[in-house]
DSSP file (Angstrom, degrees, kcal/mol; ACC not computed):
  #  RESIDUE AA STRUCTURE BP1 BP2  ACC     N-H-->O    O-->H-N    N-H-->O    O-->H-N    TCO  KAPPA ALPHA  PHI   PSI    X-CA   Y-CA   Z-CA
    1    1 A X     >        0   0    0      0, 0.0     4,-1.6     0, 0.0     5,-0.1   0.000 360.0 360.0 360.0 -43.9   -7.0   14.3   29.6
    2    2 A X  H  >  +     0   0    0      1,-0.2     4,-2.5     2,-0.2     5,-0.2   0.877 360.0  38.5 -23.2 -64.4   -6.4   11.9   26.7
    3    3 A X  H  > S+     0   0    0      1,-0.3     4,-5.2     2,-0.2    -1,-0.2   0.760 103.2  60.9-116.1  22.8   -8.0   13.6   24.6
    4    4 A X  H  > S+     0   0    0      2,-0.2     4,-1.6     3,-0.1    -1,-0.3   0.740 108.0  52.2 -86.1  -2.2   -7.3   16.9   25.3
    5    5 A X  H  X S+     0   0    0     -4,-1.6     4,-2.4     2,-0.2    -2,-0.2   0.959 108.7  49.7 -51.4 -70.8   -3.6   16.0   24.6
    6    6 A X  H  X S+     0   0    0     -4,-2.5     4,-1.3     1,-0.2     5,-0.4   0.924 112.9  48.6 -76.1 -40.4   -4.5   14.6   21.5
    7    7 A X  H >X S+     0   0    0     -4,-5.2     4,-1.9    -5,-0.2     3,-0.7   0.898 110.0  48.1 -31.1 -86.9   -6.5   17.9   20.8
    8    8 A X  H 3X S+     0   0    0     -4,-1.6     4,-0.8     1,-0.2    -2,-0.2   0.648 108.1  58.8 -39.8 -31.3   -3.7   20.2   21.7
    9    9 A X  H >X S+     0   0    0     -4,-2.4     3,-2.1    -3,-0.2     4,-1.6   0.998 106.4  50.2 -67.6 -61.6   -1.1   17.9   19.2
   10   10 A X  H <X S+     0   0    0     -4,-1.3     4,-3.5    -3,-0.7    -2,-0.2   0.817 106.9  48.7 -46.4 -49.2   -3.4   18.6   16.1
   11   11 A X  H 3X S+     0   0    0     -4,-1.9     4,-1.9    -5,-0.4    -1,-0.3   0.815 112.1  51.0 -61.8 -22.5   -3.6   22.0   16.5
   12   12 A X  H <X S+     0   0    0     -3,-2.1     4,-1.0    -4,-0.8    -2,-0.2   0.791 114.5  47.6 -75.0 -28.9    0.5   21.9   16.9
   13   13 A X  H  X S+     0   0    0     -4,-1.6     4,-1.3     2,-0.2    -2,-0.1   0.930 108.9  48.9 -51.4 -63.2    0.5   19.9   13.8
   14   14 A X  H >X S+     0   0    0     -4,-3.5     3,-2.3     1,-0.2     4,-1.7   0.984 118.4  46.3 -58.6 -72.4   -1.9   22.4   11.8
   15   15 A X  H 3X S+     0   0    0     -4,-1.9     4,-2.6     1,-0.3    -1,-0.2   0.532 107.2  51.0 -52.4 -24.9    0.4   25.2   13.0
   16   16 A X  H 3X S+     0   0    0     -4,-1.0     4,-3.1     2,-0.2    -1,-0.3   0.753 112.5  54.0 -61.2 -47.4    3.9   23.5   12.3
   17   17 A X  H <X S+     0   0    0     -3,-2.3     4,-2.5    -4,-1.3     5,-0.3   0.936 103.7  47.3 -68.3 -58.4    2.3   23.1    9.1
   18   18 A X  H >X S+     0   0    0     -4,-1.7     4,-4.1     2,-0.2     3,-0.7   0.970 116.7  47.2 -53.9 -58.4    1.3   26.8    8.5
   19   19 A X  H 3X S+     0   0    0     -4,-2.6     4,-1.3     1,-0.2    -2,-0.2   0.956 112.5  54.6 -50.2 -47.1    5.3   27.8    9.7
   20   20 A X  H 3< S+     0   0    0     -4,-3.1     3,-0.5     1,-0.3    -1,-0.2   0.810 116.0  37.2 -49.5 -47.0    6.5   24.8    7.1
   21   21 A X  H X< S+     0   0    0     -4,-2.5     3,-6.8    -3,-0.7    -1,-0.3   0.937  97.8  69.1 -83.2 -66.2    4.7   26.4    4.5
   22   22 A X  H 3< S+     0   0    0     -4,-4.1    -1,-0.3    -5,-0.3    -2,-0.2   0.796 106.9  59.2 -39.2 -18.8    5.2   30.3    5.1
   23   23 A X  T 3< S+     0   0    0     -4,-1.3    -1,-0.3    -3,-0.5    -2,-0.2   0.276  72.8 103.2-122.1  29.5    8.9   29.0    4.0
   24   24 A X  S <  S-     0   0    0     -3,-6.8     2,-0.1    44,-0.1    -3,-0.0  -0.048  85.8 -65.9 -72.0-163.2    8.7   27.8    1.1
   25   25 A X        -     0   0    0      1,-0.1     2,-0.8     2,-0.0    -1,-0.1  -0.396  47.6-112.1 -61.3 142.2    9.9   29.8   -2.0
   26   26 A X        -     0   0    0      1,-0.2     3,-0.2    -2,-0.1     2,-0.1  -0.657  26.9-173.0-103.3 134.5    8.3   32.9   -3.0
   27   27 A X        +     0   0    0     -2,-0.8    -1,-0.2     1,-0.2    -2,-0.0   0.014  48.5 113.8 -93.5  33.3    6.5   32.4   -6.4
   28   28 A X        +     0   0    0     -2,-0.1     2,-0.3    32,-0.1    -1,-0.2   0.044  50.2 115.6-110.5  23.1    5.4   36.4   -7.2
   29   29 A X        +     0   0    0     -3,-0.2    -2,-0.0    34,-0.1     0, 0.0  -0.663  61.8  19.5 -92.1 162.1    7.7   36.5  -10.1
   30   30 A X  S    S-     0   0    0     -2,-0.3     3,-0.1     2,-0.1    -3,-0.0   0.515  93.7 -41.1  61.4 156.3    6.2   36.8  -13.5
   31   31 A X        -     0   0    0      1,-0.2     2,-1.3     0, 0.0    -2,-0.0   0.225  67.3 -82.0 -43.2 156.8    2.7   38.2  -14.9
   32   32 A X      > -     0   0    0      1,-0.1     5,-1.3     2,-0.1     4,-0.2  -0.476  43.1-129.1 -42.6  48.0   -0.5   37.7  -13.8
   33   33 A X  T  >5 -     0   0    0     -2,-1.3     4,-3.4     3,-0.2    -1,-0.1   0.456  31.9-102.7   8.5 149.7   -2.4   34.3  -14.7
   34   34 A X  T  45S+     0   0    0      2,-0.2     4,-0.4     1,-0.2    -1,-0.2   0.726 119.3  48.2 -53.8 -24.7   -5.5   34.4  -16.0
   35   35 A X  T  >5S+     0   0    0      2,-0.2     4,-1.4     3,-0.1    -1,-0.2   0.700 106.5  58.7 -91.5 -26.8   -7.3   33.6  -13.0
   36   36 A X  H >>5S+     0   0    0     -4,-0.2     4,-1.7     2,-0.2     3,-0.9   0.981 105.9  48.0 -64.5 -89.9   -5.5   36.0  -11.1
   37   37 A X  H 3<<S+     0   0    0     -4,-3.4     4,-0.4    -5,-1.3    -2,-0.2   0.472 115.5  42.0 -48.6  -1.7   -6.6   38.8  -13.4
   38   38 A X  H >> S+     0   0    0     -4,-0.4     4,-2.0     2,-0.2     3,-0.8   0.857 113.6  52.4-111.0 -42.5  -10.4   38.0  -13.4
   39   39 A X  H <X S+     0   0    0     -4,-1.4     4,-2.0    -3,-0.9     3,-0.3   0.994 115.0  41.1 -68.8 -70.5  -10.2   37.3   -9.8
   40   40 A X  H 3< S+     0   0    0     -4,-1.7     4,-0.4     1,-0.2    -1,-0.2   0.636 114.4  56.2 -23.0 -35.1   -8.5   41.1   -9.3
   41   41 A X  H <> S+     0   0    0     -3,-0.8     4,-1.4    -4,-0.4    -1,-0.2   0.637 100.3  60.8 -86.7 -39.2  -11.0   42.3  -11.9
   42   42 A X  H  < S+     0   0    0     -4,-2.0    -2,-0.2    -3,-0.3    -3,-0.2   0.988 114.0  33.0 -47.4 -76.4  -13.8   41.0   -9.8
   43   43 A X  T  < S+     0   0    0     -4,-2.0    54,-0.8     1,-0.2    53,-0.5   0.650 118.4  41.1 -87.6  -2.6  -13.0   42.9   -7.3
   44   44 A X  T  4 S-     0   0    0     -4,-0.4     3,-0.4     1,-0.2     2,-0.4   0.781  81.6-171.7 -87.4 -38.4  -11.5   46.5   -8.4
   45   45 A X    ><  -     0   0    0     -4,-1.4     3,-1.0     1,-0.3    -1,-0.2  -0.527  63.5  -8.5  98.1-146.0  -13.9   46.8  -11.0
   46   46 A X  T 3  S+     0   0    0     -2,-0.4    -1,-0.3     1,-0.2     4,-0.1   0.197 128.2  78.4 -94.3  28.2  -13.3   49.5  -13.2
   47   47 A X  T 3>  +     0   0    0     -3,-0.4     4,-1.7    -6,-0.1     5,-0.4   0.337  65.9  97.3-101.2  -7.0  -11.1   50.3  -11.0
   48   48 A X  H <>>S+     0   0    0     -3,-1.0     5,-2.4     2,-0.3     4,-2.0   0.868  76.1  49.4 -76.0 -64.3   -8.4   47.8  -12.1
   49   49 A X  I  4>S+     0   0    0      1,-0.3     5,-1.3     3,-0.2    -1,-0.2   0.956 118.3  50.7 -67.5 -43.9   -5.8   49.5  -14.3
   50   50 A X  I  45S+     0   0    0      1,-0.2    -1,-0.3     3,-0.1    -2,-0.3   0.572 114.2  31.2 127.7 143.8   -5.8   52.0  -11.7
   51   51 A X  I  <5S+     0   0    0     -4,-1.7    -3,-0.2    -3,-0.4    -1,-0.2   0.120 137.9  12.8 -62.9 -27.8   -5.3   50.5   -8.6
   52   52 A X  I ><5S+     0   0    0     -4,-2.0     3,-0.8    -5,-0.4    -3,-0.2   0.767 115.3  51.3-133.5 -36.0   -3.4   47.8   -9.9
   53   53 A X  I 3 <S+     0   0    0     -5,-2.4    -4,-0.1     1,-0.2    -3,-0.1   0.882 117.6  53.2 -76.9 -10.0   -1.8   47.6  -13.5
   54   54 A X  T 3 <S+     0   0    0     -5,-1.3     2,-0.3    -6,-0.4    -1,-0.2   0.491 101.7  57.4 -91.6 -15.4   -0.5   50.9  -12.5
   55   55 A X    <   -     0   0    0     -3,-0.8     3,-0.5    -6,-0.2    -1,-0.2  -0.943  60.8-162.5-127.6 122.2    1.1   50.2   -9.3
   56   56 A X  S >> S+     0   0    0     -2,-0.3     4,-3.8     1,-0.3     3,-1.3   0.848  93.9  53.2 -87.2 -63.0    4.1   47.3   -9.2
   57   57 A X  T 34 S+     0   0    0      1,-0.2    -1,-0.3     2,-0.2     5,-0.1   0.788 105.7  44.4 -57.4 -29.2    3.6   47.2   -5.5
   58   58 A X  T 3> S+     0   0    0     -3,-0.5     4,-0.6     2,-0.2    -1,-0.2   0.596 111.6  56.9 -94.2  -9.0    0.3   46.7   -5.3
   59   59 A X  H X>>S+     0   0    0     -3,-1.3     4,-1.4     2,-0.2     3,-1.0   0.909 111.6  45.8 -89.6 -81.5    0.7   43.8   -8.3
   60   60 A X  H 3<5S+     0   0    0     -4,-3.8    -1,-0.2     1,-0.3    -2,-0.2   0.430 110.5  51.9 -66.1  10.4    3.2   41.9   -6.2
   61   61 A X  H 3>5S+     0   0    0     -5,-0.2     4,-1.1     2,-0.1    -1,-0.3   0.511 110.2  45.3-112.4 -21.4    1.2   42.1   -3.1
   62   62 A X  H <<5S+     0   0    0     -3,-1.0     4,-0.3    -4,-0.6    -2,-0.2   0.613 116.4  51.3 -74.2  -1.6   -2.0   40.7   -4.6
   63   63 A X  T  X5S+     0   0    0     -4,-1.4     4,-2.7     2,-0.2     5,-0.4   0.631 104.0  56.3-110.5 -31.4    0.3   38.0   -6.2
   64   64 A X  H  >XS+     0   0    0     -5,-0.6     4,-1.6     3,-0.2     5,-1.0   0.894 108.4  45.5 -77.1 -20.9    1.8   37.2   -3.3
   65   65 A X  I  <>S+     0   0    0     -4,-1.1     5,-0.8     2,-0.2    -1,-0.2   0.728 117.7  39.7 -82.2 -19.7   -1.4   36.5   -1.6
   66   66 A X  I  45S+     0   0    0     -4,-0.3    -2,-0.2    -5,-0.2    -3,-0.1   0.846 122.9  40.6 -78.9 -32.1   -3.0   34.5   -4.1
   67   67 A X  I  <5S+     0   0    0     -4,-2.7    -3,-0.2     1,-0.1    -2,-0.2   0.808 135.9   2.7-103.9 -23.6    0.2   32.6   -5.2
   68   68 A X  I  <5S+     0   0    0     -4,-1.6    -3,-0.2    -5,-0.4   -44,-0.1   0.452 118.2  56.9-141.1 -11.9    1.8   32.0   -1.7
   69   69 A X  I   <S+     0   0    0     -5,-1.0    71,-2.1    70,-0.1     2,-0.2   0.799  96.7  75.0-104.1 -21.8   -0.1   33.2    1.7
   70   70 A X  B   < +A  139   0A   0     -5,-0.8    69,-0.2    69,-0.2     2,-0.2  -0.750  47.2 164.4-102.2 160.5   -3.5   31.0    1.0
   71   71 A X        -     0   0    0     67,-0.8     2,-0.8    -2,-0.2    67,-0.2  -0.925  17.6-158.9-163.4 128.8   -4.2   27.7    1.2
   72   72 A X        +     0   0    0     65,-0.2     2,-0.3    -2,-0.2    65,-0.3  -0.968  24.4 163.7 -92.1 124.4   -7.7   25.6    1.2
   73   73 A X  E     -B  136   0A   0     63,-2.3    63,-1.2    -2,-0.8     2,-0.4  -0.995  32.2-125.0-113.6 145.9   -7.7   22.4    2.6
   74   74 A X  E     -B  135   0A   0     -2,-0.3     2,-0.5    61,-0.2    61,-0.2  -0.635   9.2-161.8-104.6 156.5  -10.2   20.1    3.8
   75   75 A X        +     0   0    0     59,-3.5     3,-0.0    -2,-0.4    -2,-0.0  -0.933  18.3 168.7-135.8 120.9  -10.3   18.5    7.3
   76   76 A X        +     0   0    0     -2,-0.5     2,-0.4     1,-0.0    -1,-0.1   0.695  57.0  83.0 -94.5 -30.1  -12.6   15.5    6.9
   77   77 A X  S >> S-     0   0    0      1,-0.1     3,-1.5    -3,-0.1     4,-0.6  -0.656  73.9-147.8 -62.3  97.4  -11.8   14.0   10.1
   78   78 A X  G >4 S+     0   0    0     -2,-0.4     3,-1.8     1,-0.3    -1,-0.1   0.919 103.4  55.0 -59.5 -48.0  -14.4   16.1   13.3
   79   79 A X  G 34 S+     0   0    0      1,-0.3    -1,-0.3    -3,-0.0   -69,-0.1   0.748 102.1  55.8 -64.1 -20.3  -11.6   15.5   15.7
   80   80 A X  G <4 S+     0   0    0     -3,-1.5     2,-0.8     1,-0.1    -1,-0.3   0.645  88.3  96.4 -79.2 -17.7   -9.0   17.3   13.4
   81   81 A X    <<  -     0   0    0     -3,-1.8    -1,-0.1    -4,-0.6   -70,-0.1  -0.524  63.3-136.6-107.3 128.5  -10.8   20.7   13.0
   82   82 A X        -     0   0    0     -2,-0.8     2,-0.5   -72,-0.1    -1,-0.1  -0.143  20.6-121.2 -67.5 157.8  -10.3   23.8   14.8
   83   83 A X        +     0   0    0     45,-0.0     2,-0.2    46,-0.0    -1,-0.1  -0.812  58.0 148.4 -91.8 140.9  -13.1   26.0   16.0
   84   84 A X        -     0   0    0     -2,-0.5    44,-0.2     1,-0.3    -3,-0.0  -0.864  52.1 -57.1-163.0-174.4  -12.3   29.3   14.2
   85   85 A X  E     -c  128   0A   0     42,-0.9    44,-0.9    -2,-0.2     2,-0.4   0.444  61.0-121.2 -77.1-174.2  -14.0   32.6   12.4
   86   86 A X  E >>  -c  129   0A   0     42,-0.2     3,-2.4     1,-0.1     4,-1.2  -0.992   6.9-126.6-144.7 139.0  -16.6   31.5    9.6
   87   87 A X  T 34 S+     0   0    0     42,-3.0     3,-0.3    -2,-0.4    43,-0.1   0.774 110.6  53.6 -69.9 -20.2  -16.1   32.6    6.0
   88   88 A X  T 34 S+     0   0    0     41,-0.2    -1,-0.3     1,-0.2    42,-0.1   0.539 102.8  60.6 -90.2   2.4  -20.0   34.0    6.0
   89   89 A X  T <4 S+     0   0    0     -3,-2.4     2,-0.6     2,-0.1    -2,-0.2   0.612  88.7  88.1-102.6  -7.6  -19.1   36.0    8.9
   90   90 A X  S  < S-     0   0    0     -4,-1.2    28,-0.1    -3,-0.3    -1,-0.1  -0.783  84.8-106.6 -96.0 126.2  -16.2   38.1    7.2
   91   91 A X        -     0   0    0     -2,-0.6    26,-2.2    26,-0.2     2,-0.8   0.079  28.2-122.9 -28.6 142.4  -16.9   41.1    5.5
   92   92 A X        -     0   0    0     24,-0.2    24,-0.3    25,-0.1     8,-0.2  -0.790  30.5-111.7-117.2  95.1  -16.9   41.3    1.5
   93   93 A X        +     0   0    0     -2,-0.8     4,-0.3     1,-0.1     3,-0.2   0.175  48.8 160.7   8.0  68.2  -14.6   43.9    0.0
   94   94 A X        +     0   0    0      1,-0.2    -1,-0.1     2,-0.1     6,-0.1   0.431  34.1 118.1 -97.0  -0.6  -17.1   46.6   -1.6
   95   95 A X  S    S+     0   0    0      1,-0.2     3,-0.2     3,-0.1    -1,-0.2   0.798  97.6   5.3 -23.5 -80.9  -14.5   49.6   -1.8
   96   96 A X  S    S+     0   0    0    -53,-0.5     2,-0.5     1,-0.2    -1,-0.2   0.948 129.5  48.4 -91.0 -48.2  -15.0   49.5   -5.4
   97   97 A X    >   -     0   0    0    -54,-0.8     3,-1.1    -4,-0.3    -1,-0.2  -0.928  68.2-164.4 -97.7 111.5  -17.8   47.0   -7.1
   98   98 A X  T 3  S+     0   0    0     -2,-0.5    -1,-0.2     1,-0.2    -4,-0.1   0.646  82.0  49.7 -98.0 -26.8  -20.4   48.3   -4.5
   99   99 A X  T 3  S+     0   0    0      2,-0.0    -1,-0.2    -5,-0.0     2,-0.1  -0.213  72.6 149.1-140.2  64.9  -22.6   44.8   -5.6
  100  100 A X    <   -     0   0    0     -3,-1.1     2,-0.4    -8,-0.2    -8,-0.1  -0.335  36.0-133.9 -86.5 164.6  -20.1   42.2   -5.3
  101  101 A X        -     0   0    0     -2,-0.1     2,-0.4     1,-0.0    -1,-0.1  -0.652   7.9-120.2-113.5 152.7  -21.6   38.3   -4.2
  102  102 A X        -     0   0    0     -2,-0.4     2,-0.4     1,-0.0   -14,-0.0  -0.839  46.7-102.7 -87.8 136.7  -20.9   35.5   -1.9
  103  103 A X        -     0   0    0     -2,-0.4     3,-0.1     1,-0.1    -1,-0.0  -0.496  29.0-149.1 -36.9 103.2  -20.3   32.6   -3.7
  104  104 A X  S    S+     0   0    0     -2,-0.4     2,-0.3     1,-0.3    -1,-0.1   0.624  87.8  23.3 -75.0  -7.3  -23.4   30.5   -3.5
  105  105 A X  S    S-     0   0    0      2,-0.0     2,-0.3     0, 0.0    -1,-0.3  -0.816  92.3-122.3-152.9 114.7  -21.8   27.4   -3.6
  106  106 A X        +     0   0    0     -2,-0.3     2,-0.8    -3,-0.1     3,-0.1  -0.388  27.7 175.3 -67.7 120.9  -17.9   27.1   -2.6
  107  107 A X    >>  -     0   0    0     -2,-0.3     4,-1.6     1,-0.1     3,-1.4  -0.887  16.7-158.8-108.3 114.2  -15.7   26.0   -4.8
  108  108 A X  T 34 S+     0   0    0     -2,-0.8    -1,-0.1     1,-0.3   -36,-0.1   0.889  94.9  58.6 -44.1 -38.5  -11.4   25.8   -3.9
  109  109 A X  T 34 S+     0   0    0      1,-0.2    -1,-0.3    -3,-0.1    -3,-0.0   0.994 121.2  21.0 -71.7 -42.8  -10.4   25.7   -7.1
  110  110 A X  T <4 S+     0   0    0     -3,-1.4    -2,-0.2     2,-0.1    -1,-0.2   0.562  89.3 135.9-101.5  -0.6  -12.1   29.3   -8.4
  111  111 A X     <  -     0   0    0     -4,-1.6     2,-0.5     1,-0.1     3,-0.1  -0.084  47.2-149.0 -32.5 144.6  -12.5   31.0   -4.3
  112  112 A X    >   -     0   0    0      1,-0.1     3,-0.8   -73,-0.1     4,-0.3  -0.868  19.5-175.2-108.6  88.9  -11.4   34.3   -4.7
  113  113 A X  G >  S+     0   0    0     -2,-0.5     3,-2.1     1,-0.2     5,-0.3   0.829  81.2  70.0 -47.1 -49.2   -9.9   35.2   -1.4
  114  114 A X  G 3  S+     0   0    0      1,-0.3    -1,-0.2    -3,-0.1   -21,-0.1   0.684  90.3  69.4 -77.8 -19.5   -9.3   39.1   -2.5
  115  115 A X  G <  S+     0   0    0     -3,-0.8    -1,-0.3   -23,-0.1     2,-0.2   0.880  93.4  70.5 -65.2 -29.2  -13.6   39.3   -2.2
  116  116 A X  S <  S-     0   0    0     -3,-2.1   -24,-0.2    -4,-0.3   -25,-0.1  -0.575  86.8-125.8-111.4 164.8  -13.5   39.0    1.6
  117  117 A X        +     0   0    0    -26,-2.2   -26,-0.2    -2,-0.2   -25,-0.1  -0.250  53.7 162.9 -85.1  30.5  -12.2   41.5    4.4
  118  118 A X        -     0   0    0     -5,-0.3     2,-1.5     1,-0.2    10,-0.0   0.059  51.3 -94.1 -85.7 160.4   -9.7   38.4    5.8
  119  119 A X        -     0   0    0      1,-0.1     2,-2.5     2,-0.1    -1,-0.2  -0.775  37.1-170.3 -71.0  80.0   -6.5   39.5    8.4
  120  120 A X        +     0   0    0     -2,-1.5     2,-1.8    -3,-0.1     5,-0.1  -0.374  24.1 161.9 -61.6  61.2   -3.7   39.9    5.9
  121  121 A X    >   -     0   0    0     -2,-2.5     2,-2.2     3,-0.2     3,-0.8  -0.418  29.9-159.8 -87.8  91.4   -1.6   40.2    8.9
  122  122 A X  T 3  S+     0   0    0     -2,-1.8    20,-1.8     1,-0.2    23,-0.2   0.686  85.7  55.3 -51.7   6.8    1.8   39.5    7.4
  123  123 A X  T 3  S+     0   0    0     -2,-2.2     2,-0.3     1,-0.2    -1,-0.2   0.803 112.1  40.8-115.6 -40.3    3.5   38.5   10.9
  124  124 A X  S <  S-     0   0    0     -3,-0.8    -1,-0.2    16,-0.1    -3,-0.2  -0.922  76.5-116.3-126.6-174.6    0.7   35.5   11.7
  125  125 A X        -     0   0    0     -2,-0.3     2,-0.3    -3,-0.1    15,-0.2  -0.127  27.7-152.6 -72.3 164.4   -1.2   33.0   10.3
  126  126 A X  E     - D   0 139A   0     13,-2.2    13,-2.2    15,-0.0     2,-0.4  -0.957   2.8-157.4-125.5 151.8   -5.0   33.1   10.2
  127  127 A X  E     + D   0 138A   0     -2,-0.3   -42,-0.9    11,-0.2     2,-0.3  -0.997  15.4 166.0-136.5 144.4   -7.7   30.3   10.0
  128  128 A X  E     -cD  85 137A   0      9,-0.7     9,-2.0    -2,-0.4     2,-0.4  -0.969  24.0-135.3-137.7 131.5  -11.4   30.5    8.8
  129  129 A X  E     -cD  86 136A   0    -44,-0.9   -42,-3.0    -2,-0.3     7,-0.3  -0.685  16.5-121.4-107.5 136.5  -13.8   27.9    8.0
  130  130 A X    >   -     0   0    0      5,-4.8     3,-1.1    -2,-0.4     2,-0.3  -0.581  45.0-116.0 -62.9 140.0  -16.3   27.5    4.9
  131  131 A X  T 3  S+     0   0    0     -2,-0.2     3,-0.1     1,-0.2    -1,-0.0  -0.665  92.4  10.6 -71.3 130.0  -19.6   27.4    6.6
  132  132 A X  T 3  S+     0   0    0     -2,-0.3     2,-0.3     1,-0.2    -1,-0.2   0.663 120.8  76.9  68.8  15.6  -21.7   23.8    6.1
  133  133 A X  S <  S-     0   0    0     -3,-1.1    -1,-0.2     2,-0.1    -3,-0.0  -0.892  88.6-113.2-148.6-174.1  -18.4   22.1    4.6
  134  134 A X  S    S+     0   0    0     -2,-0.3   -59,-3.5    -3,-0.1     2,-0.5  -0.349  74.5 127.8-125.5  31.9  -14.8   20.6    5.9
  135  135 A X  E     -B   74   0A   0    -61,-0.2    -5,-4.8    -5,-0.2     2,-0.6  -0.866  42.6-167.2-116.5 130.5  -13.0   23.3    4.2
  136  136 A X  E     -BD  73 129A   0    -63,-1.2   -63,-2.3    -2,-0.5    -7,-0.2  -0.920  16.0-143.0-111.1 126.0  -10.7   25.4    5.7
  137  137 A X  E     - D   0 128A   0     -9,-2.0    -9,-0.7    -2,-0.6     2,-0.4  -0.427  22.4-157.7 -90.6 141.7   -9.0   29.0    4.4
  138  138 A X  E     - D   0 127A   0    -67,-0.2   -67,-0.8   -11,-0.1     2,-0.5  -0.983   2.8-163.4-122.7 116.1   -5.1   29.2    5.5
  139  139 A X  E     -AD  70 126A   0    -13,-2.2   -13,-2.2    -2,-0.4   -69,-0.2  -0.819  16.6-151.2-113.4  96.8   -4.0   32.5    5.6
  140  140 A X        -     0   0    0    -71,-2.1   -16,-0.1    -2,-0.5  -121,-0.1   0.068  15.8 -97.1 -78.8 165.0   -0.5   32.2    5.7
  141  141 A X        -     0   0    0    -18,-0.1     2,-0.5  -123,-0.1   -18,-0.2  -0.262  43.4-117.6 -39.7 156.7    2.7   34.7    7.3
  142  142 A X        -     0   0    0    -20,-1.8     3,-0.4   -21,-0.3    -1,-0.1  -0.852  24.8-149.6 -94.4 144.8    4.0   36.7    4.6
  143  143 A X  S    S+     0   0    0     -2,-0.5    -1,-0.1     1,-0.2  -117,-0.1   0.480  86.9  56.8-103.1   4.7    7.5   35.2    4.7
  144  144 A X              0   0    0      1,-0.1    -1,-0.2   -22,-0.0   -22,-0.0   0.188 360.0 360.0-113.2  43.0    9.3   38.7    3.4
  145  145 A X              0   0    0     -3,-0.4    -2,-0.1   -23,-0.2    -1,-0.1   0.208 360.0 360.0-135.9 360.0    8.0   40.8    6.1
């Protein structure tokens, strides 16, 4: 019973966390980062100017998911990590570059989120797990919807 309490707290935690977050400030002012465009280019292809430099709306909803609805973080701790979806088990966005890749080795700092088929569901959070590692995808509320 112990420690399904202390289960059931960590997951109240992780979620508390997710609300804390969805309300911070929204950062989708200003241009596109570099990292942003390559990551954007990755996946539109030659499809990019457009799909995207061409539409305002579609700019500020890819910036708002890169700059404020993800979040990686690593759970080192067994008891701390939720059983959830697995990142090799979500589809990869082929709409336009028909022979886009899975990362072969994850790294947080370059992930490209916009490569996978994830629940942008702007009303709740999502969780997904890196496969073989103690990383976890946050997919946050959109906080102006």
């Amino acid at each position: 019973m112990k420690a399904l309490i202390s289960g059931l707290f960590r997951v109240l935690i992780l979620i508390s966390t997710l609300n804390l977050s969805a309300q911070t400030p929204i950062t989708s002012q200003g241009s596109l980062t570099a990292l942003e465009t390559k990551q954007i280019q990755e996946v539109y292809g030659d499809q990019f100017r457009e799909r995207v430099l061409n539409r305002p709306e579609v700019i500020y909803s890819l910036k708002q998911i890169l700059r404020n609805r993800i979040e990686i973080v690593e759970i080192n701790n067994p008891r701390d990590q939720k059983d959830c979806r697995l990142l090799s088990e979500v589809a990869l966005k082929t709409v336009f570059v028909k022979d886009l890749n899975r990362d072969k080795v994850f790294n947080p700092s370059s992930f490209n989120p916009l490569k996978y088929a994830f629940n942008f569901d702007p009303r709740r959070a999502s969780v997904y797990r890196v496969d073989n590692t103690n990383y976890f995808i946050l997919i946050k509320p959109d906080p102006t919807r």
